[in-house]
N, C-alpha and C positions, 0 to 999 in steps of 0.2 A: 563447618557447614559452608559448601558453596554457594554463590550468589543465586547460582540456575535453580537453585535445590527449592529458594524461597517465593522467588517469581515465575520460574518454569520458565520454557526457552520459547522463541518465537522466531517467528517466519515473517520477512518482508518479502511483498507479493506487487512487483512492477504490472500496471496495466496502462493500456492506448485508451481513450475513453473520448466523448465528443467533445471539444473546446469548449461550449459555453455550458456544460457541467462544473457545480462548485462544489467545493469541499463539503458544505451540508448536503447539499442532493447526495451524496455517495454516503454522507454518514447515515443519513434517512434509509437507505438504499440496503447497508449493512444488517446481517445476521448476528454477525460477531464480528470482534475485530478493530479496530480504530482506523482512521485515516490522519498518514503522515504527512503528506504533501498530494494537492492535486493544483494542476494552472497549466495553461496553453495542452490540452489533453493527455498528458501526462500524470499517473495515480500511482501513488506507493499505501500497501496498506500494511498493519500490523496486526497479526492475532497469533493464536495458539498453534504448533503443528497438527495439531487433530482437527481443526478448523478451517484447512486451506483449503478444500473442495466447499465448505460452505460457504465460504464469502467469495469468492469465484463464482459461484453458481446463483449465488443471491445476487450480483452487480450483474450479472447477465441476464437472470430476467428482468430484473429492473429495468437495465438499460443494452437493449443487444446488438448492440455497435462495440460495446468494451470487451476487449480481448485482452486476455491474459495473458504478459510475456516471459515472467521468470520467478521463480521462486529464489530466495535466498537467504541467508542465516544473517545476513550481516545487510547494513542500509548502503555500506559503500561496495561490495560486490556490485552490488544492485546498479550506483550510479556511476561504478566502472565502466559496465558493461552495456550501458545507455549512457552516456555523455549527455543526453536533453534532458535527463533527470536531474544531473548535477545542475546545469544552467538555470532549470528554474525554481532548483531547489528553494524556500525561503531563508531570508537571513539571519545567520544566526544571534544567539540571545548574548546582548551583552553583562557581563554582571557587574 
């Protein structure tokens, strides 16, 4: 059994959002979906691929200044392809 087979695969969903939005306002904000990272206007979220028009569409009414910039399979596509993503990434968990 593959890994995807047990948890299903998922979409991270880079958006611009107003700066002094926090990580709870946007999880309030959510249909579905989690939030990975949000600071200085930058939001990565994660949910399902049958779920990426609804939590796009749910942070935009909520909040409609947040524009949605990329969809992606993977968190570091994501923070390739935005360099500010990587920067204010948080840090990571030591163990």
């Amino acid at each position: 059994m593959v890994v995807k087979e047990k948890r299903g695969r998922r979409r991270y969903i880079a958006f611009r959002v107003d700066p002094a939005l926090r990580r709870d306002d946007l999880r309030r904000a959510l249909a579905a979906g989690s939030v990975i990272q949000c600071s200085e206007g930058w939001a990565i979220v994660r949910c399902a691929p049958s779920e990426t028009s609804v939590v796009a569409e749910s942070l935009r009414s909520a909040y409609p200044e947040t524009v949605s910039l990329a969809t992606s399979g993977t968190l570091k596509t994501l923070r390739e392809r935005y360099p500010d993503l990587e920067r204010t990434r948080p840090p990571k968990k030591r163990t």
